[in-house]
C-alpha positions in Angstrom: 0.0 0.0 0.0 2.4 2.7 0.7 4.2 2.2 -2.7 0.8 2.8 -4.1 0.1 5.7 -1.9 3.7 7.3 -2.8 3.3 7.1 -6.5 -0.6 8.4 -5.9 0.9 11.0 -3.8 3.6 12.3 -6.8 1.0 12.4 -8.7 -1.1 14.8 -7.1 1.6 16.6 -6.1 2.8 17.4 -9.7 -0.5 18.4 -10.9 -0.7 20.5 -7.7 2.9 22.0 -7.6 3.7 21.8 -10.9 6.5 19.2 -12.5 9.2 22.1 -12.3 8.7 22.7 -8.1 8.7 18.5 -7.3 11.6 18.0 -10.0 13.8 20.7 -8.1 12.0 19.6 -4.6 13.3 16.1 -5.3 16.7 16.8 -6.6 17.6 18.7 -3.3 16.7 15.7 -1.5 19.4 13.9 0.5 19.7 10.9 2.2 18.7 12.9 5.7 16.1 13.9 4.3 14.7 11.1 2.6 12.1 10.1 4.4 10.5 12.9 5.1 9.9 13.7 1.7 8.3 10.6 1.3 6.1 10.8 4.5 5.3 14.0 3.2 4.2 12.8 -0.5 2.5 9.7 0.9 0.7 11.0 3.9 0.2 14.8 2.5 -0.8 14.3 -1.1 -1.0 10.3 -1.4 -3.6 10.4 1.3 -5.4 13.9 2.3 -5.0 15.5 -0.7 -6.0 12.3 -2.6 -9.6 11.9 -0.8 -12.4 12.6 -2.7 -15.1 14.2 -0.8 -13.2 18.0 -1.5 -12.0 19.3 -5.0 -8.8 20.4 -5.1 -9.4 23.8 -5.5 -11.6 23.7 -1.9 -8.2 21.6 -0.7 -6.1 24.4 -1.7 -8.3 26.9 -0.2 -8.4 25.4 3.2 -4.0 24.6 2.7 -3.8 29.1 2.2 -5.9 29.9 5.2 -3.9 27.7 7.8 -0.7 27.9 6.5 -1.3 31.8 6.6 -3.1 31.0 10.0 -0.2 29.2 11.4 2.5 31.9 9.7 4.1 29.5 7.0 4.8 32.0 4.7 6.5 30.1 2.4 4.7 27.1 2.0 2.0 29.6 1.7 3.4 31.1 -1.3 4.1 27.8 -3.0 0.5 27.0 -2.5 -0.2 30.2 -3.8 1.3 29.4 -6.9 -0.3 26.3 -7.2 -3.3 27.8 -7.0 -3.2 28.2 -10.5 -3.2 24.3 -10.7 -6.1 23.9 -8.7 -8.5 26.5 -10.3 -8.9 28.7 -6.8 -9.0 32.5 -8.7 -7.2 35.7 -7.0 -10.9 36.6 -5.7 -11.4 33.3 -3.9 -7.7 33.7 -2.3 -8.4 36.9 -1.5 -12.0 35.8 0.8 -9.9 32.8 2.1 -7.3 35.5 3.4 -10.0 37.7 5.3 -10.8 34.3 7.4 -7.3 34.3 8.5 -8.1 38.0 9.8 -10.8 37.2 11.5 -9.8 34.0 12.9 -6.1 34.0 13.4 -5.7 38.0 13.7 -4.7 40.7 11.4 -1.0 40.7 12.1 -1.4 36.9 10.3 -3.8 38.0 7.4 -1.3 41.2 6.9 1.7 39.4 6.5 -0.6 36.8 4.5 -1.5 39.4 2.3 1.8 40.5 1.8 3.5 36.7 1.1 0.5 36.5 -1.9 1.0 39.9 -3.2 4.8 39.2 -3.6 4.3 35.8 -5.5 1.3 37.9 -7.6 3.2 40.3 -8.5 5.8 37.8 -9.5 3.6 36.0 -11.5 2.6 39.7 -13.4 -1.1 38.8 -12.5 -1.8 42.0 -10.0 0.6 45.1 -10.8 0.6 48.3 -7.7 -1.3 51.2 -7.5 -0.2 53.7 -9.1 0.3 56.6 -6.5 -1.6 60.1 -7.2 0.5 62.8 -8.3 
């Protein structure tokens, strides 16, 4: 089974992450690390994010509020980009990020805000104000 659940798990974690992310993820693996990786793709994405009673853009959804809840900025911001793998649009990112106001405080949703901004503006899909003159 866990053979099965590891392959299942690098599955969903390419179409999640994206080939690029695991491919540079995996090459930086060493032998401490090792088996954490694979807890991580067999219990992470081989199990939870392999259930089928929530859609992966829900999935991804629920992973941006608590890592932003919890203050895991980057992992947030990976998930952020993956966002565009899992269909969850800057609006609904944007809603999922006011629960992390309300529920975990604003000093969490600010720096939230800012992690998703930065990785936005990378990705050339919001661009700043422009300031009045």
């Amino acid at each position: 089974m866990s053979d099965e659940r590891f392959a299942a798990g690098m599955k969903v974690r390419r179409e999640v992450l994206g080939a690029a992310h695991v491919d540079r993820a995996e090459a930086r693996t060493t032998d401490f690390d090792a088996a954490f990786q694979r807890y991580i793709t067999e219990s992470a994405w081989g199990s939870v994010w392999n259930r089928p009673n929530l859609d992966r853009r829900t999935r991804g959804l629920i992973t941006i509020s608590l890592l932003g809840a919890l203050g895991h900025y980057d992992e947030l911001k990976m998930h952020i980009r993956a966002s565009r793998n899992t269909g969850a649009t800057l609006e609904e990112v944007t809603e999922a990020l006011l629960h992390v106001a309300v529920y975990a405080g604003v000093p969490a949703a600010n720096r939230s805000f800012a992690a998703a901004r930065e990785v936005y503006e990378e990705l050339g899909v919001i661009t700043p104000r422009s300031t009045p003159e």
